[in-house]
C-alpha positions as CSV (number, residue, x, y, z in Angstrom):
1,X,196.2,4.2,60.9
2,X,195.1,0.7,60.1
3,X,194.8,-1.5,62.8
4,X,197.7,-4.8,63.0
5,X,196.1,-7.5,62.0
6,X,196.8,-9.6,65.2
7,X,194.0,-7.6,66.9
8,X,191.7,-10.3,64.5
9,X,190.4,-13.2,66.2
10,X,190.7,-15.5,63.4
11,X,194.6,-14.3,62.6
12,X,195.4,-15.4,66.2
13,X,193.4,-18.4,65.6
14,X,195.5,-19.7,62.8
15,X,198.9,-18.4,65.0
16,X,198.4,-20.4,67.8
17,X,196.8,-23.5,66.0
18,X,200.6,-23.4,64.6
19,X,201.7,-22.7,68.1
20,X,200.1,-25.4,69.7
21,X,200.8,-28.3,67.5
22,X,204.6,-27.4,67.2
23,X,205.0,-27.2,70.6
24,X,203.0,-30.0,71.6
25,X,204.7,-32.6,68.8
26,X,208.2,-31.0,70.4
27,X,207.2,-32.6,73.7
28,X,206.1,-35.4,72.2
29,X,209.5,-36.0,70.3
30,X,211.5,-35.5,73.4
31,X,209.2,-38.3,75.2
32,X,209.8,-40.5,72.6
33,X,213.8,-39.7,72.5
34,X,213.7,-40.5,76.2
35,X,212.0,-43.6,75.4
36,X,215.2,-44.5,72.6
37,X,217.6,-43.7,74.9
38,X,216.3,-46.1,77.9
39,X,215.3,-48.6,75.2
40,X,219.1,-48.7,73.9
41,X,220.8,-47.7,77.5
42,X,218.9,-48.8,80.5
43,X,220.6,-50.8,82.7
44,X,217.2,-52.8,83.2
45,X,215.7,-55.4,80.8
46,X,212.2,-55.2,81.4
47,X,212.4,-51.1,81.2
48,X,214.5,-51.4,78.0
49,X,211.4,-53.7,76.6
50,X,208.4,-51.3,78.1
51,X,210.0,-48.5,76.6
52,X,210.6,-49.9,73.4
53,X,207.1,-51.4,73.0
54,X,205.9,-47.8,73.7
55,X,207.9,-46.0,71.8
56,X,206.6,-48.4,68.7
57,X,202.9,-47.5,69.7
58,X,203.9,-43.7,69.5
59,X,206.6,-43.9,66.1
60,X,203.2,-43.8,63.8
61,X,201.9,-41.1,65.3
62,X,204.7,-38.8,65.7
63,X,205.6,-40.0,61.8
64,X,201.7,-39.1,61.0
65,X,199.6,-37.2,63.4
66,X,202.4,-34.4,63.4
67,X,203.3,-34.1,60.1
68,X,200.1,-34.1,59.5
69,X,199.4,-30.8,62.0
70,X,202.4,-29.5,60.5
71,X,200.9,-29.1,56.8
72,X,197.6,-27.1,58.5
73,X,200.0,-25.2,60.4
74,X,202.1,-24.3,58.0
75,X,199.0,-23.4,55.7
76,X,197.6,-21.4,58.0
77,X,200.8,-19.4,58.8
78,X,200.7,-18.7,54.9
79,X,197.4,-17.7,54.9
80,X,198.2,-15.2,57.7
81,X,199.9,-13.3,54.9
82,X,197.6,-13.5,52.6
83,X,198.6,-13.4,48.7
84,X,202.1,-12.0,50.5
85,X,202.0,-16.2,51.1
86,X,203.0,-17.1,47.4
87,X,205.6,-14.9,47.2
88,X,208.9,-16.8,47.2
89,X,211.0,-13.6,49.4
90,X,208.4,-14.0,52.3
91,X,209.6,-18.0,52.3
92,X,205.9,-19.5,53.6
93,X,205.5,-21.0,50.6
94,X,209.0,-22.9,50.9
95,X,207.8,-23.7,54.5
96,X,204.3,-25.3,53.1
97,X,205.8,-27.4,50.3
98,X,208.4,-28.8,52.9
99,X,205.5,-30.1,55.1
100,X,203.9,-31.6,52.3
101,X,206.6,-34.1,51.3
102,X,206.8,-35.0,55.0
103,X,203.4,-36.8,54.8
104,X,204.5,-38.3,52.0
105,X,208.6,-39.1,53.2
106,X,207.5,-42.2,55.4
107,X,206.0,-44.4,53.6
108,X,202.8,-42.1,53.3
109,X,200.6,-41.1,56.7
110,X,198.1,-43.3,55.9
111,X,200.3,-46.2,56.0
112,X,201.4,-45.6,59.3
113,X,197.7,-45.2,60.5
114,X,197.3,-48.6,59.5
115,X,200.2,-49.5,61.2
116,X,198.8,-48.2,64.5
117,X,195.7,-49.3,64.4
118,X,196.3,-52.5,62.6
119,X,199.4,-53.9,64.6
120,X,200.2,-51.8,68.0
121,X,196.9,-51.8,68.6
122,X,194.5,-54.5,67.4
123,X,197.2,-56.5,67.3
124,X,197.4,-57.5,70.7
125,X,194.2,-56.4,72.1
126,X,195.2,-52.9,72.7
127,X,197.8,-53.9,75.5
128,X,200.2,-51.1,74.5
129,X,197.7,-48.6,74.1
130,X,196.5,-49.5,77.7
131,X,200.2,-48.9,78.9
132,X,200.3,-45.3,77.5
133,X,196.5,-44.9,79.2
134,X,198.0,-45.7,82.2
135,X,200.3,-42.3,82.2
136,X,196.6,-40.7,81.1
137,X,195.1,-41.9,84.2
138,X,198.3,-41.2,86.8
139,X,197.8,-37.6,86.1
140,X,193.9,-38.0,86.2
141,X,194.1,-39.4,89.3
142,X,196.7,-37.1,91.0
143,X,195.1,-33.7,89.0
144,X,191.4,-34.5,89.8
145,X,190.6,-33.2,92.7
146,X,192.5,-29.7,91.7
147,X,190.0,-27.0,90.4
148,X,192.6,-25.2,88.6
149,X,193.6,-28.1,86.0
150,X,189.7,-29.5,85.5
151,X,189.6,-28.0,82.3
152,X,192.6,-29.9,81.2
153,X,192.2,-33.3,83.2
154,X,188.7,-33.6,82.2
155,X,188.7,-33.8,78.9
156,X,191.5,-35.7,79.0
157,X,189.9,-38.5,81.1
158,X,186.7,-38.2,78.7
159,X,188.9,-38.7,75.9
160,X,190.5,-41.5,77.6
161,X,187.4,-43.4,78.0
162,X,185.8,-42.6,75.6
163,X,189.2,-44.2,73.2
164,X,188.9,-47.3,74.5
165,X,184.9,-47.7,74.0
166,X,185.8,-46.9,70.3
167,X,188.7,-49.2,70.3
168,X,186.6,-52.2,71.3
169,X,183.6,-51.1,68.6
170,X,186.3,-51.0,65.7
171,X,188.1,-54.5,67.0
172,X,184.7,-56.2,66.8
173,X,184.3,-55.1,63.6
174,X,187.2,-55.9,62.0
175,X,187.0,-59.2,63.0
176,X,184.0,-59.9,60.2
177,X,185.2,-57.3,58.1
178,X,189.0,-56.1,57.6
179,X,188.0,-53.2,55.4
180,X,186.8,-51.7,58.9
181,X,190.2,-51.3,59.7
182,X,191.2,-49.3,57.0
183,X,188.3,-47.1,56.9
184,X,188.9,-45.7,60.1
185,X,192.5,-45.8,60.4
186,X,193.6,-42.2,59.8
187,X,191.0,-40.7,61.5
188,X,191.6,-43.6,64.4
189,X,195.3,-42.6,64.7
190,X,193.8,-38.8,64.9
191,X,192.0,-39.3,67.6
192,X,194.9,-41.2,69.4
193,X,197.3,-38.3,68.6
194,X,195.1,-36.0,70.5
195,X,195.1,-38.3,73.9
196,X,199.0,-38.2,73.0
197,X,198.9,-34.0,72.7
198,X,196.4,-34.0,75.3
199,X,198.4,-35.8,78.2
200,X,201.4,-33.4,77.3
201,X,199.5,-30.0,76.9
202,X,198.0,-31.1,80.5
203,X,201.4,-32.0,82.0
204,X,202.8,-28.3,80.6
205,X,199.7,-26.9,82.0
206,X,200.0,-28.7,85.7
207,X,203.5,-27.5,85.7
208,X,202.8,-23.8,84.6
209,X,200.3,-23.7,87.1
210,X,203.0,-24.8,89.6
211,X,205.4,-22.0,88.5
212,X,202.8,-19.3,88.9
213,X,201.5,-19.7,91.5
214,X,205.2,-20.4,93.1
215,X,205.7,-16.6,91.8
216,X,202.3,-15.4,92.9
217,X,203.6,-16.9,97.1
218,X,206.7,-15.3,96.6
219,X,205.6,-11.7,95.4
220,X,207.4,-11.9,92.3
221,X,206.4,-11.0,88.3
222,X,204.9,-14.1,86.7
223,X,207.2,-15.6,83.7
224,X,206.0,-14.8,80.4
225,X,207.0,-18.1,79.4
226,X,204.8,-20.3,81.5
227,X,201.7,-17.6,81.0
228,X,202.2,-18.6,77.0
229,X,202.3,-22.1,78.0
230,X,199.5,-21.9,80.0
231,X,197.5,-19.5,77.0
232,X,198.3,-22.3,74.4
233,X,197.3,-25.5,76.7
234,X,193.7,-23.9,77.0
235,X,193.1,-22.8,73.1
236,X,194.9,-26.6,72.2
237,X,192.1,-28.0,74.7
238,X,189.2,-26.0,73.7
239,X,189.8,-24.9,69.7
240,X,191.5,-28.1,68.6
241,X,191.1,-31.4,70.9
242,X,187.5,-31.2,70.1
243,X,188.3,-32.2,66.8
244,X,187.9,-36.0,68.2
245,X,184.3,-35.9,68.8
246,X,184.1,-35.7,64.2
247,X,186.7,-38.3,63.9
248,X,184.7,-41.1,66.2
249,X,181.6,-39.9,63.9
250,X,183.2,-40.4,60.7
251,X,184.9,-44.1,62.3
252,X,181.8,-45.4,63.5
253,X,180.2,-44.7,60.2
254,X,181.7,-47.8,59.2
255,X,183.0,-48.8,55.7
256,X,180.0,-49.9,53.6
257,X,179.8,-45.5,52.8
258,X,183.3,-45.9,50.8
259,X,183.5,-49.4,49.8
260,X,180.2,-49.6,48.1
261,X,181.2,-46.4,45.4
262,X,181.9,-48.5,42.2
263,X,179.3,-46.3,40.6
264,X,180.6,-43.2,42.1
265,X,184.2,-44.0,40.9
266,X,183.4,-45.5,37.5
Protein backbone atom coordinates (compact mmCIF):
# COMPACT_ATOMS: atom_id res chain seq x y z
CA UNK A 1 0.00 0.00 0.00
CA UNK A 2 1.02 3.56 -0.66
CA UNK A 3 2.54 5.21 2.01
CA UNK A 4 0.28 8.51 3.79
CA UNK A 5 1.66 11.33 2.61
CA UNK A 6 2.37 12.91 6.09
CA UNK A 7 5.45 10.52 6.27
CA UNK A 8 6.84 13.54 3.55
CA UNK A 9 8.99 16.09 5.01
CA UNK A 10 7.87 18.83 2.85
CA UNK A 11 3.93 17.91 3.56
CA UNK A 12 4.67 18.36 7.28
CA UNK A 13 6.50 21.42 6.34
CA UNK A 14 3.66 23.23 4.81
CA UNK A 15 1.22 21.63 8.00
CA UNK A 16 3.04 23.17 10.64
CA UNK A 17 4.04 26.47 8.83
CA UNK A 18 0.01 26.72 9.01
CA UNK A 19 0.28 25.45 12.55
CA UNK A 20 2.66 27.85 13.74
CA UNK A 21 1.43 31.03 12.44
CA UNK A 22 -2.22 30.30 13.54
CA UNK A 23 -1.31 29.60 16.77
CA UNK A 24 1.13 32.11 17.26
CA UNK A 25 -1.29 35.20 15.75
CA UNK A 26 -3.96 33.49 18.37
CA UNK A 27 -1.70 34.48 21.20
CA UNK A 28 -0.93 37.41 19.75
CA UNK A 29 -4.80 38.44 19.50
CA UNK A 30 -5.48 37.47 22.97
CA UNK A 31 -2.40 39.94 24.20
CA UNK A 32 -3.73 42.49 22.29
CA UNK A 33 -7.57 41.86 23.67
CA UNK A 34 -5.93 41.99 27.16
CA UNK A 35 -4.34 45.19 26.20
CA UNK A 36 -8.26 46.59 25.03
CA UNK A 37 -9.65 45.57 27.96
CA UNK A 38 -7.09 47.32 30.44
CA UNK A 39 -7.07 50.20 27.97
CA UNK A 40 -11.02 50.66 28.32
CA UNK A 41 -11.25 49.14 32.12
CA UNK A 42 -8.20 49.69 34.24
CA UNK A 43 -8.76 51.35 37.16
CA UNK A 44 -5.27 53.12 36.66
CA UNK A 45 -4.55 56.01 34.24
CA UNK A 46 -1.16 55.62 33.39
CA UNK A 47 -1.82 51.62 32.71
CA UNK A 48 -4.93 52.53 30.66
CA UNK A 49 -2.41 54.93 28.51
CA UNK A 50 0.65 52.22 28.28
CA UNK A 51 -1.64 49.71 27.16
CA UNK A 52 -3.26 51.72 24.66
CA UNK A 53 -0.05 53.07 23.16
CA UNK A 54 0.98 49.37 22.82
CA UNK A 55 -1.76 47.96 21.63
CA UNK A 56 -1.58 50.90 18.61
CA UNK A 57 2.20 49.69 17.94
CA UNK A 58 0.82 45.99 17.65
CA UNK A 59 -2.99 46.81 15.65
CA UNK A 60 -0.76 47.07 12.21
CA UNK A 61 0.78 44.07 12.65
CA UNK A 62 -1.88 41.88 13.81
CA UNK A 63 -4.07 43.72 10.84
CA UNK A 64 -0.92 42.82 8.39
CA UNK A 65 1.80 40.49 9.51
CA UNK A 66 -1.08 37.84 10.20
CA UNK A 67 -3.21 38.07 7.55
CA UNK A 68 -0.49 38.09 5.65
CA UNK A 69 0.84 34.42 7.24
CA UNK A 70 -2.60 33.47 6.90
CA UNK A 71 -2.71 33.60 2.79
CA UNK A 72 0.75 31.31 2.83
CA UNK A 73 -0.91 29.13 5.21
CA UNK A 74 -3.78 28.78 3.73
CA UNK A 75 -1.90 28.12 0.33
CA UNK A 76 0.07 25.79 1.52
CA UNK A 77 -2.75 23.75 3.26
CA UNK A 78 -4.32 23.69 -0.43
CA UNK A 79 -1.29 22.65 -1.85
CA UNK A 80 -1.25 19.76 0.67
CA UNK A 81 -4.00 18.38 -1.46
CA UNK A 82 -2.81 18.82 -4.44
CA UNK A 83 -5.26 19.45 -7.60
CA UNK A 84 -7.87 17.88 -4.84
CA UNK A 85 -7.12 21.89 -3.72
CA UNK A 86 -9.38 23.45 -6.52
CA UNK A 87 -12.12 21.40 -6.04
CA UNK A 88 -14.94 23.39 -4.48
CA UNK A 89 -16.34 19.92 -2.02
CA UNK A 90 -12.76 19.80 -0.39
CA UNK A 91 -13.45 23.74 0.66
CA UNK A 92 -9.43 24.83 0.54
CA UNK A 93 -10.17 26.82 -2.10
CA UNK A 94 -13.02 28.77 -0.13
CA UNK A 95 -10.50 28.95 2.76
CA UNK A 96 -7.64 30.59 0.32
CA UNK A 97 -9.92 33.21 -1.32
CA UNK A 98 -11.17 34.23 2.30
CA UNK A 99 -7.51 35.02 3.30
CA UNK A 100 -6.95 36.93 0.29
CA UNK A 101 -9.59 39.68 0.84
CA UNK A 102 -8.25 39.99 4.35
CA UNK A 103 -5.07 41.69 3.17
CA UNK A 104 -7.02 43.60 1.26
CA UNK A 105 -10.23 44.36 4.07
CA UNK A 106 -8.12 46.95 6.06
CA UNK A 107 -7.23 49.41 4.13
CA UNK A 108 -4.54 47.13 2.24
CA UNK A 109 -1.36 45.47 4.32
CA UNK A 110 0.85 47.66 2.91
CA UNK A 111 -0.92 50.66 4.29
CA UNK A 112 -0.64 49.46 7.60
CA UNK A 113 3.16 48.76 7.24
CA UNK A 114 3.47 52.27 6.66
CA UNK A 115 1.49 52.95 9.41
CA UNK A 116 4.00 51.14 11.68
CA UNK A 117 6.87 52.11 10.51
CA UNK A 118 5.91 55.60 9.57
CA UNK A 119 3.96 56.74 12.84
CA UNK A 120 4.37 54.12 15.92
CA UNK A 121 7.62 53.89 15.23
CA UNK A 122 9.67 56.71 13.51
CA UNK A 123 7.28 58.74 14.81
CA UNK A 124 8.54 59.14 18.13
CA UNK A 125 11.87 57.79 17.92
CA UNK A 126 10.84 54.25 18.38
CA UNK A 127 9.67 54.89 22.07
CA UNK A 128 6.85 52.37 21.72
CA UNK A 129 8.71 49.88 20.08
CA UNK A 130 11.28 50.12 22.92
CA UNK A 131 8.28 49.47 25.44
CA UNK A 132 7.33 46.14 23.66
CA UNK A 133 11.41 45.32 23.72
CA UNK A 134 11.27 45.63 27.07
CA UNK A 135 8.85 42.36 27.48
CA UNK A 136 11.68 40.91 24.86
CA UNK A 137 14.34 41.51 27.24
CA UNK A 138 12.40 40.51 30.71
CA UNK A 139 12.16 37.01 29.40
CA UNK A 140 15.86 37.31 27.98
CA UNK A 141 17.03 38.12 31.06
CA UNK A 142 15.03 35.66 33.33
CA UNK A 143 15.47 32.57 30.42
CA UNK A 144 19.20 33.18 29.84
CA UNK A 145 20.93 31.31 31.90
CA UNK A 146 18.45 28.14 31.29
CA UNK A 147 20.01 25.59 28.79
CA UNK A 148 16.81 24.20 27.85
CA UNK A 149 15.14 27.53 26.30
CA UNK A 150 18.68 28.89 24.48
CA UNK A 151 17.36 27.93 21.37
CA UNK A 152 14.36 30.14 21.82
CA UNK A 153 15.83 33.05 23.99
CA UNK A 154 18.69 33.47 21.76
CA UNK A 155 17.42 34.24 18.77
CA UNK A 156 15.06 36.14 20.18
CA UNK A 157 17.65 38.54 21.86
CA UNK A 158 19.60 38.45 18.41
CA UNK A 159 16.52 39.48 16.84
CA UNK A 160 15.99 42.08 19.39
CA UNK A 161 19.21 43.75 18.80
CA UNK A 162 19.62 43.32 15.81
CA UNK A 163 15.71 45.40 15.21
CA UNK A 164 16.83 48.22 16.77
CA UNK A 165 20.33 48.61 14.78
CA UNK A 166 18.02 48.46 11.66
CA UNK A 167 15.60 50.83 13.15
CA UNK A 168 18.14 53.48 13.63
CA UNK A 169 19.76 52.79 9.87
CA UNK A 170 16.15 53.29 8.22
CA UNK A 171 15.33 56.56 10.70
CA UNK A 172 18.53 58.12 9.34
CA UNK A 173 17.60 57.59 6.10
CA UNK A 174 14.37 58.73 5.95
CA UNK A 175 15.30 61.79 7.25
CA UNK A 176 16.99 62.89 3.62
CA UNK A 177 14.86 60.67 1.81
CA UNK A 178 11.06 59.79 2.67
CA UNK A 179 10.85 57.23 -0.07
CA UNK A 180 13.17 55.08 2.32
CA UNK A 181 10.34 54.72 4.39
CA UNK A 182 8.15 53.21 2.03
CA UNK A 183 10.54 50.99 0.49
CA UNK A 184 11.16 49.10 3.40
CA UNK A 185 8.00 49.21 5.17
CA UNK A 186 6.35 45.82 4.50
CA UNK A 187 9.22 43.97 4.81
CA UNK A 188 10.11 46.36 8.11
CA UNK A 189 6.77 45.43 9.68
CA UNK A 190 7.86 41.62 8.80
CA UNK A 191 10.52 41.58 10.59
CA UNK A 192 8.75 43.27 13.61
CA UNK A 193 5.95 40.63 13.43
CA UNK A 194 8.51 38.01 13.97
CA UNK A 195 10.05 39.64 17.39
CA UNK A 196 6.17 39.83 18.09
CA UNK A 197 5.73 35.70 17.13
CA UNK A 198 9.00 35.25 18.60
CA UNK A 199 8.49 36.54 22.25
CA UNK A 200 5.11 34.51 22.28
CA UNK A 201 6.41 31.15 20.66
CA UNK A 202 9.29 31.58 23.52
CA UNK A 203 6.81 32.29 26.28
CA UNK A 204 4.66 28.93 25.12
CA UNK A 205 7.82 27.22 24.93
CA UNK A 206 9.18 28.39 28.64
CA UNK A 207 5.84 27.30 29.92
CA UNK A 208 5.74 23.86 28.13
CA UNK A 209 9.02 23.20 29.33
CA UNK A 210 7.60 23.96 32.86
CA UNK A 211 4.70 21.50 32.40
CA UNK A 212 6.97 18.66 31.29
CA UNK A 213 9.18 18.56 33.29
CA UNK A 214 6.54 19.11 36.29
CA UNK A 215 5.21 15.59 34.76
CA UNK A 216 8.60 14.13 34.19
CA UNK A 217 9.17 14.96 38.81
CA UNK A 218 5.99 13.59 39.30
CA UNK A 219 6.15 10.22 37.27
CA UNK A 220 3.40 10.93 35.22
CA UNK A 221 2.67 10.72 31.07
CA UNK A 222 3.68 13.95 29.49
CA UNK A 223 0.58 16.01 27.87
CA UNK A 224 0.34 15.77 24.29
CA UNK A 225 -0.68 19.19 24.23
CA UNK A 226 2.33 20.96 25.54
CA UNK A 227 4.82 18.29 23.54
CA UNK A 228 2.81 19.96 20.21
CA UNK A 229 3.49 23.27 21.69
CA UNK A 230 6.84 22.62 22.30
CA UNK A 231 7.29 20.70 18.50
CA UNK A 232 5.84 23.95 16.85
CA UNK A 233 7.94 26.70 18.96
CA UNK A 234 11.19 24.88 17.57
CA UNK A 235 10.12 24.45 13.68
CA UNK A 236 8.52 28.38 14.13
CA UNK A 237 12.19 29.33 15.47
CA UNK A 238 14.24 27.35 13.06
CA UNK A 239 11.98 26.97 9.59
CA UNK A 240 10.39 30.39 9.72
CA UNK A 241 11.89 33.20 12.14
CA UNK A 242 14.91 33.07 9.91
CA UNK A 243 12.97 34.65 7.34
CA UNK A 244 14.27 38.17 9.02
CA UNK A 245 17.74 37.79 8.11
CA UNK A 246 16.16 38.38 3.88
CA UNK A 247 13.91 41.08 5.00
CA UNK A 248 16.92 43.37 6.62
CA UNK A 249 18.73 42.51 3.21
CA UNK A 250 16.07 43.61 1.01
CA UNK A 251 15.54 47.03 3.62
CA UNK A 252 18.96 47.95 3.68
CA UNK A 253 19.08 47.76 -0.02
CA UNK A 254 17.61 51.03 0.09
CA UNK A 255 15.18 52.64 -2.46
CA UNK A 256 17.18 53.97 -5.36
CA UNK A 257 16.60 49.76 -6.82
CA UNK A 258 12.73 50.65 -7.17
CA UNK A 259 12.45 54.24 -7.56
CA UNK A 260 14.87 54.61 -10.33
CA UNK A 261 12.62 52.00 -12.85
CA UNK A 262 10.95 54.60 -15.15
CA UNK A 263 12.51 52.60 -17.96
CA UNK A 264 11.60 49.35 -16.55
CA UNK A 265 7.84 50.46 -16.09
CA UNK A 266 7.39 52.47 -19.29
Amino acid sequence: PADPIIVHPDVRRMLMTAKAYAEGGRALACYCALLLDKEINHPDEAVRAEAAEVVALLTPIVKAFTTDNAWEATSACQQVFGGHGYIKEWGMEQFVRDARINMIYEGTNTIQSLDLLGRKVLGNQGATLKKFGKLVEQLVKAEMANEAMGEFIKPLADLGQKLTQLTGEVGMKAMSNADEVGAAAVDYLRVVGHLVLGYFWARSAQIALAKLAEAEEEAQRPDPFYQAKLQTARFYFTRLMPETSTLMRRIRAGSDVLMDTDAALA
